[in-house]
C-alpha positions, 0 to 999 in steps of 0.5 A, a space after each residue: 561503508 565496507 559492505 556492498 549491497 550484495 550481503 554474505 547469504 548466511 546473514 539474511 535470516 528471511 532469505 532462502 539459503 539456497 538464493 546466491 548470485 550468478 557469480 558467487 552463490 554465497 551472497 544475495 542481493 537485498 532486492 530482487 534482481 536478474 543474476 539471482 541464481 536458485 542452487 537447491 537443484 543439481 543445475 541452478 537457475 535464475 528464479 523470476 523477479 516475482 518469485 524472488 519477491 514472494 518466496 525467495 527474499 522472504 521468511 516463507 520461502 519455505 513454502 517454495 516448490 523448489 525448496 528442501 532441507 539444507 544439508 552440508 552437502 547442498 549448503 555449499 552452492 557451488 555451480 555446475 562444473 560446466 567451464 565458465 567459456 561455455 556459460 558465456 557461449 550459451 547466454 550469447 546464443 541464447 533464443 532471446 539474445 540471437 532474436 535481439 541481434 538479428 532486430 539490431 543488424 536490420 535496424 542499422 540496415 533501415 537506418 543507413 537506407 533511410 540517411 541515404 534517402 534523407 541526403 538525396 531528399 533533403 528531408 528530415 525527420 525525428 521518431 515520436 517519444 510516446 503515443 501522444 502526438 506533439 504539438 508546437 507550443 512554446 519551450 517551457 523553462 524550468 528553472 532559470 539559467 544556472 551561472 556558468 561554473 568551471 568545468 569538474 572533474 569527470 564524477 567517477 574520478 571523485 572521491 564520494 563525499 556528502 551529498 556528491 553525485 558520483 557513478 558507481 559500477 555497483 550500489 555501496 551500503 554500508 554496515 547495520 549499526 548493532 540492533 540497527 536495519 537497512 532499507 533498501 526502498 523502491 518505488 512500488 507501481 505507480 509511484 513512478 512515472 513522468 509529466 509533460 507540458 501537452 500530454 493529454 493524459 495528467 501523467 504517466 505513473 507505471 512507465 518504464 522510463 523516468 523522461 526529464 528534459 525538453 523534446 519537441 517543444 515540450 518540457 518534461 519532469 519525473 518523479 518518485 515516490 519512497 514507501 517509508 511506512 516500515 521505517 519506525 518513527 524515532 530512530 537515529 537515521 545513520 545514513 541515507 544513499 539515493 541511487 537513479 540509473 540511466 536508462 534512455 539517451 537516444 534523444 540525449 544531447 551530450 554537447 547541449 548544456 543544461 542542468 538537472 536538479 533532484 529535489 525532495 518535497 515533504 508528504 503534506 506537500 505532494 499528498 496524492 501524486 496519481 492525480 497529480 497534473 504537470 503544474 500541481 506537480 511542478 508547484 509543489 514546493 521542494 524542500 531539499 535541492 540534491 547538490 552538486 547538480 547534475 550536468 550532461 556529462 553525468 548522464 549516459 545509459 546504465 551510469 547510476 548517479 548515487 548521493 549520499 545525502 549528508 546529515 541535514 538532510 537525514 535529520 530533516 527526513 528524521 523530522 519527516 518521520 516524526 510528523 507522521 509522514 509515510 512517503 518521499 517524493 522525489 522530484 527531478 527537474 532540468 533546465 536547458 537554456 537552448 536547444 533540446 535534450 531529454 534523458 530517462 532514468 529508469 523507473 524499474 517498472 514496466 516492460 521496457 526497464 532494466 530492472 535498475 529501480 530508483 534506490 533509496 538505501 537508508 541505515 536506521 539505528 535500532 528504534 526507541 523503546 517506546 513509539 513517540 507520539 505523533 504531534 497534535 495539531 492545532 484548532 481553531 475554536 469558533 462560536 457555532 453560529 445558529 441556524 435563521 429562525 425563519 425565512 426573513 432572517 436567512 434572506 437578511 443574513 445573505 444580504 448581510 454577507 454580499 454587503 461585506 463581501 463587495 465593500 471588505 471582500 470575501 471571508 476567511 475559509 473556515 479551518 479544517 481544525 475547527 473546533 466549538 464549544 459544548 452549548 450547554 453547562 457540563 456540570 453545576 459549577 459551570 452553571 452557578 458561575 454563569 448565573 452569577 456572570 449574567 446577574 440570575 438568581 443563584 443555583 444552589 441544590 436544596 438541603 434534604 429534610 433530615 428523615 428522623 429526629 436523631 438525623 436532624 440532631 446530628 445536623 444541628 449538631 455539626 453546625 453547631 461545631 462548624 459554627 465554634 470553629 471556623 464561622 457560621 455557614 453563608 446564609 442561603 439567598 432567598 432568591 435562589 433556585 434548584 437545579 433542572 435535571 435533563 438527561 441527555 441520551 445515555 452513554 453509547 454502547 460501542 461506536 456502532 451506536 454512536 454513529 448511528 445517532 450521529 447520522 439520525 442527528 444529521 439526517 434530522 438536521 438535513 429534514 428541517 425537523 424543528 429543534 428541541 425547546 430550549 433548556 433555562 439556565 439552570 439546567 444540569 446534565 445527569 450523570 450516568 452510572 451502571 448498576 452494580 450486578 447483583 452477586 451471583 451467590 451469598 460468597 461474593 455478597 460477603 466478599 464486597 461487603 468486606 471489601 467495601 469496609 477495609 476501604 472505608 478503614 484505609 482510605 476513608 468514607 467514599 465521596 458522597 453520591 452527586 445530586 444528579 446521579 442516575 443509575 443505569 442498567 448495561 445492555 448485554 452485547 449481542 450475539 455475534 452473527 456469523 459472518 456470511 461467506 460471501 459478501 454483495 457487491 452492492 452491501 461491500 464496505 472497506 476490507 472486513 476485519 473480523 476473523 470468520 467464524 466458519 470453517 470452509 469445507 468442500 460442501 460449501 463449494 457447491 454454491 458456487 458451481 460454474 462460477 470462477 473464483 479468483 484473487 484480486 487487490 480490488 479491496 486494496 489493504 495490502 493484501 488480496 481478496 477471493 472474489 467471485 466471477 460470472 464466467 459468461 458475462 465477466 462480471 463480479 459477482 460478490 467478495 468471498 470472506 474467507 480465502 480458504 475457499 479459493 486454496 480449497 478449490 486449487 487443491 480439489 478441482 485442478 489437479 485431479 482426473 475426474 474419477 478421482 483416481 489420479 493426479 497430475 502433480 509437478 517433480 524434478 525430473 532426474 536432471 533437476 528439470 521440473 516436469 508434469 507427471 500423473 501420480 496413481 493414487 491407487 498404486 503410487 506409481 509416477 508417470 512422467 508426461 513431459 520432457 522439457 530440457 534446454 542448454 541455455 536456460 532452465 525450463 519450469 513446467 508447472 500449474 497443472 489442470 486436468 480436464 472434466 473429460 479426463 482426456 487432456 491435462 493443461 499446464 504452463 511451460 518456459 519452453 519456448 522461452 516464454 510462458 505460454 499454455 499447453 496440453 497433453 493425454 495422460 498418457 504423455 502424448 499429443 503435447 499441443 501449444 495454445 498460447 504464442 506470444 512476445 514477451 507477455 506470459 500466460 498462467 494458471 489455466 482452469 478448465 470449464 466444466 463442460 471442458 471446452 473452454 480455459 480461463 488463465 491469467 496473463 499480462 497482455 496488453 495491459 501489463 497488469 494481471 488479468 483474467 482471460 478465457 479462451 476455447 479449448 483449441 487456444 482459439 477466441 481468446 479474449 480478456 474477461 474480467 478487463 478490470 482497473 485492478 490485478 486479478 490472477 489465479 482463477 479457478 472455474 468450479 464445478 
């Protein structure tokens, strides 16, 4: 393991080449992180996670405003020739840290203030962990109290070894094995969180801590879970890391002993973890213990605790793989014998993380040549027991089973894998030999009478011959009886079909509609064939007719028709209907599959006049969806099928002035600093709207909308350190703010045709992507989609 999770850039084939780190741009980080730095302009930058995740760490991040060609000049990356004192200076005087330091003084002044009271009143008093209100209740204990082992050395003084919890300053990863690959996996949001013994709500997936102890009378577990879906199944596992870093410890008691346990648990033992409540989560059978166990005297904040899980444990998450699971679960327990102690590891999501996510590194041989199959699961075959003939025997067989039920007790649950044998014959051997079982009178196919006189020469002829050789024939009983021929419903024509006689079926059963009339014994099933297409010209009759004899020549006369054979003529397939641009609310099924049909242009924009569109993850799939949006009541309106539309609208309605004749675009200033200029599409000429610059941090000015007045252009700003929403003339004046906030952002605004109001995407409140509107001053703000889901980049069409 010589080669740090922090990789020489130039061997990331999906990286930007112009990604490095603060302190040395020649190598990258494999995940998103905060000492990224952007060097494709004169004075670099730290790009936001976001868009290190959807341009910078990916094979599209040519597609990156702030990309251009590599050159040898600009391939260097070197940084600004500003000293390295000054940097330090700048960072440290920087708006957000100078904020951070001044909340800090005050809070040791209101924490020394309220110690003298406490020691003049003799009060006491804990802060609350969360929203919830604690109640006293009886410590729960988790696991039983472990036997005192001797004191160890401090884990960073220990070489790393197999399976060993030790503390690193940074995340070690060893080299991809030839035709190999590293996965560095993080849980994606809502695959991590905690659970408590009182909280009202099941869990607490998304937060930003991962809270394991006991606190306030309650006990406190957390857990993980690994995406393994990109993994491919059958490749060797050469090795595996986990890494977890603390991230809270101000209810942390270092001189409390106690135990924490980091456990594995296999998919099909945890297969939903957001419905998930404490004891389902807690009872889930662990597979693998984490050893050695982690004490008080490994946990402080920012310290990673990292195991390098040895070769059991790679072969048996190898297993996992092959079964066909597509997730890990990691769960993390404790055990505090008396006392109280709580720890958080951080979870890398929310507001409040480090940006330190749960690491599972793994290094994966190259994968076999072909995919193994997943395994078969077993059945359970049960006879299909009737339905009652009439009302008399379904009240007898009810009392039956409460009978059985007092005297023997209740039932085994049928299996899930539950499978029934066909009902009837499938074919005439089947038939015979169940005649023969139950004592019938044997099923034999009738001879056909010969049609001519030489036929019935040949005939007796071959039984004569038969008869010389190897015996006469067996006699023909004379009772027997000829085959019933019934005919099943012909072979559906694809699976649409099939499912439709599949819910007729059902929905006839549900009705009572009578059965059909039992079919004898003897009855066979027809086989059905398709008629052979007549040839379309007097060419490929000639050709099959030769093709029909070379065969007879090389392989022999073709086995006679069966007796039950009926020939049947191919429906021709449908026409294909076009698929309808937008798709009702109330006629959505799962994410459509098939390809449009249509090609989007501007004209079919007029439909949606007044409308917002947006982009959503409501249809889920893994990737988002158009949707449309009724600005006055919020409410979603239908799905739109092709995603062109939504980039249509973005290029058409946002940038231009409303008589066509210009554009605000998004340009590098002579400094390197993104700007807001208006572009004269008459003349060429650029005018630069906006001057935004800052020694402490990059600014980035973008998402420009012009007003349906002409009047104002709307855009986003990092200015004041956040991204909030301005306006100003076309003329670069009266530049006005008319978002303020903390630490949320506010994007993407869309004029309404009428120009007096906005609609923009932010994260308020619920930290998860919204649709707001607001009036054109910045007053009445108010969230309009106020969904479950992500829903961002809207655009108000006119």
């Amino acid at each position: 393991m010589n080669e740090e999770l922090f990789s020489p850039a130039a061997s990331q084939a999906s990286t930007c080449p112009h990604l490095g780190l603060r302190e040395d741009p020649n190598a990258v980080a494999l995940i998103p992180t905060a000492i990224h730095r952007c060097y494709a302009r004169n004075r670099p930058f730290a790009p936001d996670l976001e868009h290190q995740e959807t341009f910078c760490l990916r094979a599209g991040h040519g597609a990156c405003p702030h990309f251009r060609p590599v050159t040898p000049e600009s391939a260097l990356k070197a940084e600004p020739s500003r000293p390295r004192w000054m940097k330090r200076v700048g960072r440290l005087l920087s708006p957000t840290r100078l904020a951070a330091a001044v909340v800090s003084v005050l809070l040791v002044v209101l924490a020394v203030q309220a110690y003298h009271l406490m020691a003049l009143t003799g009060a006491t008093f804990t802060t609350p962990l969360v929203e919830e209100v604690p109640t006293s209740v009886p410590t729960v204990s988790l696991l039983p109290t472990p036997t005192p082992t001797p004191p160890r050395a401090s884990p960073t003084a220990a070489p790393a070894q197999a399976n060993t919890a030790v503390s690193f300053d940074r995340f070690v990863t060893p080299t991809p094995v030839p035709g190999g690959e590293i996965f560095a996996i993080s849980p994606q949001p809502g695959d991590a969180g905690w659970w408590s013994t009182q909280g009202e709500r099941p869990n607490h997936l998304g937060d930003s801590f991962l809270y394991v102890g006991q606190y306030g009378g309650q006990s406190y577990i957390a857990g993980v879970r690994f995406d393994l879906s990109r993994v491919p199944r059958g490749a060797a596992i050469v090795d595996a890391q986990l890494r977890l870093t603390g991230l809270r410890a101000d209810r942390f008691s270092p001189d409390v002993p106690g135990t924490w346990l980091v456990q594995l648990i296999a998919e099909a033992d945890v297969p939903e973890l957001t419905t998930s409540t404490f004891l389902q989560f807690y009872a889930a059978p662990a597979s693998i213990t984490l050893f050695p166990q982690l004490t008080q005297a490994d946990l402080a904040e920012g310290r990673s605790n990292v195991w390098n899980l040895d070769g059991n444990i790679r072969a048996w998450l190898t297993q996992q793989l092959l079964d066909g699971a597509t997730t890990l679960t990691l769960r993390i327990i404790s055990s505090i014998p008396a006392g109280e102690s709580l720890f958080a590891w951080d979870s890398g999501l929310g507001p409040e993380s480090g940006r330190e996510a749960p690491l599972l590194l793994l290094n994966v041989g190259p994968p076999p040549t072909a995919t193994p199959p997943l395994p078969t699961r077993p059945v359970v075959v049960a006879t299909l027991t009737p339905a009652p003939g009439n009302a008399l025997t379904a009240v007898a067989a009810a009392q039956t089973a409460t009978a059985e039920a007092s005297l023997f007790g209740t039932p085994t649950p049928i299996p899930y894998q539950i499978v029934t044998p066909t009902p009837t014959p499938a074919n005439l051997a089947t038939v015979q030999a169940i005649a023969y079982q139950l004592n019938l009178p044997p099923v034999l196919v009738d001879t056909p009478q010969p049609a001519n006189a030489a036929t019935a020469t040949e005939i007796a002829a071959y039984a004569t011959a038969v008869a010389l050789t190897t015996g006469t024939f067996t006699p023909v009983p004379t009772n027997y009886v000829t085959p019933f021929i019934y005919y099943p419903s012909p072979p559906a024509e694809n699976v649409a079909t099939a499912a439709a006689r599949v819910i007729m079926a059902t929905a006839a059963a549900q009705r009572g509609d009578p059965t059909a009339t039992p079919l004898p014994y003897n009855a066979v099933p027809a086989i059905y064939i398709y008629a052979t297409e007549t040839p379309a010209n007097q060419e490929t009759a000639v050709a099959q007719i030769q093709q029909r004899n070379a065969d007879a020549i090389t392989t022999g006369t073709p086995t006679p028709t069966p007796f039950n054979l009926v020939v049947i003529t191919r429906v021709p397939p449908p026409t294909p209907t076009p698929i309808p641009l937008t798709v009702g609310l109330d006629a959505l099924t799962p994410t459509p599959t098939a390809t449009p049909t249509r090609v989007v242009t501007a004209a079919d924009l007029a439909q949606f006049s007044g409308k917002i569109l947006f982009l959503s993850d409501r249809a889920g799939g893994g990737e988002p969806t158009t949707w449309v949006m009724d600005p006055a009541t919020g409410s979603v309106l239908a799905m739109v099928t092709d995603r062109q539309l939504h980039r249509l609208a973005q290029e058409l309605i946002l940038p231009y002035s409303p008589d066509g004749r210009q554009k605000a675009i998004v340009e590098a200033d002579n400094r390197g600093e993104l700007q807001i200029k208006v572009l004269s599409l008459e003349y060429g000429t650029k005018q630069q709207l906006t001057n935004y610059q800052s020694v402490y941090f990059d600014v980035l000015t973008y998402d420009p909308a012009w007003s349906p007045r002409g009047d104002l252009i709307a855009f986003v700003s990092n200015n004041s350190g956040g991204d909030e929403i301005y306006t100003v003339d076309p003329q670069g004046q009266n530049i006005v703010r008319l978002t303020f906030n903390d630490w949320e952002w506010d994007k993407h605004p869309t004029w309404s045709p009428d120009g007096s109001q906005i609609a923009f995407y932010s994260n308020r409140e619920t930290q998860r992507k919204q649709i707001w509107i607001m009036d054109a001053d910045g007053s009445n703000v108010r969230n309009l989609s106020n969904s479950p889901y992500n829903d961002w980049d809207p655009v108000w069409v006119r």
